[in-house]
C-alpha positions, 0 to 999 in steps of 0.5 A: 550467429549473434542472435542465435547466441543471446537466445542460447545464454536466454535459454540456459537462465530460463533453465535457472530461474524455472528449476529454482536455482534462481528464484523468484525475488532474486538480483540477477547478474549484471549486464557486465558479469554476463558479459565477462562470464560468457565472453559475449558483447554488452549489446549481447548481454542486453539482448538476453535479458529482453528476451527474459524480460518480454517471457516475464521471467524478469523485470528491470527496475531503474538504477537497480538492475534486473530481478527474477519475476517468475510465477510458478502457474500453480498460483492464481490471483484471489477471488472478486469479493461478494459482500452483501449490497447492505448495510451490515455490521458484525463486531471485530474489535477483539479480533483486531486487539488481539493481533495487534496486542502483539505488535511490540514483541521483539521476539515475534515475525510481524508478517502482519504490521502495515509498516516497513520496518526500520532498516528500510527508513532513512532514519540517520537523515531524519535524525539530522532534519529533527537537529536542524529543524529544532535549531531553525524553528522559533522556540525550537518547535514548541510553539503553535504551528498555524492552523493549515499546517507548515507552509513549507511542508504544503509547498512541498507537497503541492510540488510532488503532485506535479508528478501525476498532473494533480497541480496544487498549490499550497493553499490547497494542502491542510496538513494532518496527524496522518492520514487517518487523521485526514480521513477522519476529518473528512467523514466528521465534517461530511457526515452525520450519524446514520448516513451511509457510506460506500467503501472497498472490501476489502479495505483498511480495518481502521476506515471500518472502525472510524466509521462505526465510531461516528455511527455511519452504516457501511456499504461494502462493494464487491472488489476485484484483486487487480483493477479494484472496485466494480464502478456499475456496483457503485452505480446501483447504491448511490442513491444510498450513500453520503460519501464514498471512501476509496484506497484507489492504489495499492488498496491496503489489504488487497493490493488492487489498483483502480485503472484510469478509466474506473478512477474517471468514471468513478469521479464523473458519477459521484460528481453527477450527484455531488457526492465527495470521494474521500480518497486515501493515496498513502501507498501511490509513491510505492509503485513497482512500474515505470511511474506513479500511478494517477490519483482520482483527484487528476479527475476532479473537475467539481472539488468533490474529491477530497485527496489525502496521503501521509509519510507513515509508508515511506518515510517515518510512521511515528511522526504522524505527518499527513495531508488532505487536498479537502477541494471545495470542503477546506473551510470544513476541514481547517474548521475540524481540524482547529475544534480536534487537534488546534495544531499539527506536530510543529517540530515533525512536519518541519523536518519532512519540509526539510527532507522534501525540500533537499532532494532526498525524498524520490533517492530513498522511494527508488530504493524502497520501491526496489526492495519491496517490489524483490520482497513481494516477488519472494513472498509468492515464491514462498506462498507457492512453494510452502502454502497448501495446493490451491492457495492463491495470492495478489499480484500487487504492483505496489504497497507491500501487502500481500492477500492470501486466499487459503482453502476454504477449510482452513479459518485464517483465526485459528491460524493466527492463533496456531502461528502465534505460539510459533512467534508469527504473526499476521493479519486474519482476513475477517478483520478487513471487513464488517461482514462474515466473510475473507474467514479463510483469507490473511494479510501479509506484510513483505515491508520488511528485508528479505531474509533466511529467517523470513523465509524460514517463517513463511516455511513454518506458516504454510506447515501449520496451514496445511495442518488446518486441512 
């Protein structure tokens, strides 16, 4: 009889979540509410939400509860992409200086900033770790931090790789202005101008322009939206290239997230012909599963992989506190970092020490990765329920970008354009990439609460796509 009654209660909320009376994103009722509104047991209540849970209509996030997961099957994931095996380079710089020229609008929806926004930080705590770290430091801050960075702060940080098996310690870490600081000294000091080197594509725009800048060629490989880079298209240019750069979780703009097997035996064939691997991992704390996903460096038995991260996705973007684990390149590293930048920001990195060192840090990435997992589940509800039949989006488990394929009728320039004058922005798919190509695709941001007016703009944004057709 017991099992005949949570299927019913299972029953009537698959109702719900299907015909939208609870959507995609939404909290459900706790375990108690369904137990006193349905007058059943707790092990009753439990046994329902399974039930959900094992259809995919739900999901449980730790200490938070259960939320709707529902995807409407009209909705598949982007296509792998197909850049050309080559060299290539065509210009996006205005592009990207007209979007970004928006940015500090307040009156503008930035669907496109790489950002969470402010209420998702724990400013407050910060603002006393700023107070306590100007009252604790020698000069209040204003003197030269030593060369390698904080000790503090790369004891802090070589203690959280302990999480995913990375077992560093601080001599290990050099500490950065961020993480495209780190990736920046690690192209200058493995590269000269006109080597070549292998990335994502999609990836970051700002990797592709720090690469044009130092005068490398750029090889493009074909990247599928879940698992990440092809390894056998690895395989075929490595004789081309001197470094491979990698986003391998939650790669900024596509969300994809590289399986161990792919990380494995990436590491083992660049490190069969002593090729580095530049990996940026910013993203790997914001992970939507059970536990953080592992970095390449867990594979790295060579020092060939060069392993950076930063607090601009979690904690505050501002301060510019970074890191890189350069392996068996650290003399070259602290020799740029010394000849660039003499001296990470003294007062910032001591008050994420202090932050790190207090506790706080996994209490606040709980809930940030709560919200923003809601976040992403609501956005595909949106896109599903706004954007032109036939749009397809990412299913990231992690970050809070969102890659969006529209009808290859509609240039994702001119709707930025059109969105703009509406006070929407976001992220054309053409700036991700070197090549002409993703010209029907955008990056959305959900790094930011959830709200009537989000969605009221999402609502707005699928109305102008579908007048693009």
């Amino acid at each position: 009889m017991k099992e005949v009654l949570y299927q019913r209660i299972a029953t009537v909320l698959t109702e719900q979540i299907k015909n939208g009376t609870l959507k995609t994103g939404d909290k459900m009722p706790s375990l108690r509410t369904l137990h006193k509104e349905y007058g059943v047991s707790m092990n009753t209540a439990i046994q329902a939400y399974l039930e959900l849970e094992a259809n995919g209509l739900i999901v449980s996030r730790p200490q938070s509860g259960y939320y709707v997961n529902y995807k409407p099957s009209n909705l598949s994931v982007p296509s792998v992409s197909k850049p050309a095996n080559q060299a290539k380079s065509e210009s996006v710089e205005a592009l990207i200086s007209k979007v970004y020229s928006t940015l500090s609008y307040n009156d503008v929806t930035r669907l496109s900033l790489g950002v969470p926004e402010n209420e998702l930080l724990p400013i407050a705590k910060l603002n006393k770790e700023l107070v306590n770290a100007m009252r604790n430091l020698k000069g209040s801050g204003t003197e030269y931090e030593e060369i390698q960075g904080n000790r503090k702060l790369r004891r802090d940080i070589a203690r959280l790789t302990y999480t995913w098996n990375g077992n560093l310690n601080e001599d290990d870490i050099v500490t950065t202005a961020g993480a495209m600081n780190a990736i920046s000294f690690g192209l200058m000091a493995l590269t000269q101008k006109g080597d070549t080197i292998a990335v994502e594509s999609p990836v970051y725009f700002g990797i592709l322009q720090l690469a044009k800048s130092l005068g490398l060629n750029v090889i493009e490989l074909p990247t599928h939206p879940v698992t990440g880079i092809e390894p056998d298209a690895l395989k075929k240019i490595l004789p081309q290239i001197k470094v491979c750069m990698l986003v391998s979780n939650f790669n900024n703009p596509l969300g994809s997230c590289m399986p161990d097997e792919h990380k494995k035996e990436v590491v083992k064939m660049l490190s069969e012909r002593g090729i580095p691997l530049i990996e940026d991992d910013l993203y790997g704390d914001v992970y939507f599963g059970n536990s953080r996903p592992k970095p390449c460096k867990v594979f790295d038995e060579e020092g060939l992989v060069l392993w950076s991260g930063s607090v601009s996705k979690t904690l505050a973007p501002g301060y510019r506190v970074g890191w890189l684990a350069p392996g068996k390149f650290k003399d070259k590293i602290v020799h740029q970092k010394l000849i660039h930048t003499v001296s990470s920001t003294t007062i910032t990195q001591e008050a994420i020490a202090n932050f790190l060192e207090k506790g706080r840090c996994e209490n606040h990435l709980r809930k940030l990765r709560t919200e923003l997992h809601a976040n992403s589940l609501q956005f595909a509800r949106a896109v599903a329920e706004y954007f032109p039949d036939g749009t397809k989006i990412s299913r990231p488990q992690g970050g809070f970008m969102l890659w969006v394929e529209l009808d290859k009728r509609i240039d994702a320039t001119e709707l930025y354009d059109r969105a703009i004058r509406q006070k929407i922005s976001i992220a054309p798919g053409r700036m991700f990439s070197l090549q002409n190509q993703f010209n029907n695709c955008m990056r959305l941001s959900y790094g930011q609460r959830w709200s009537e007016q989000i969605d009221d703009k999402l609502k707005q944004l699928g109305r102008i796509a579908k007048g693009l057709i």
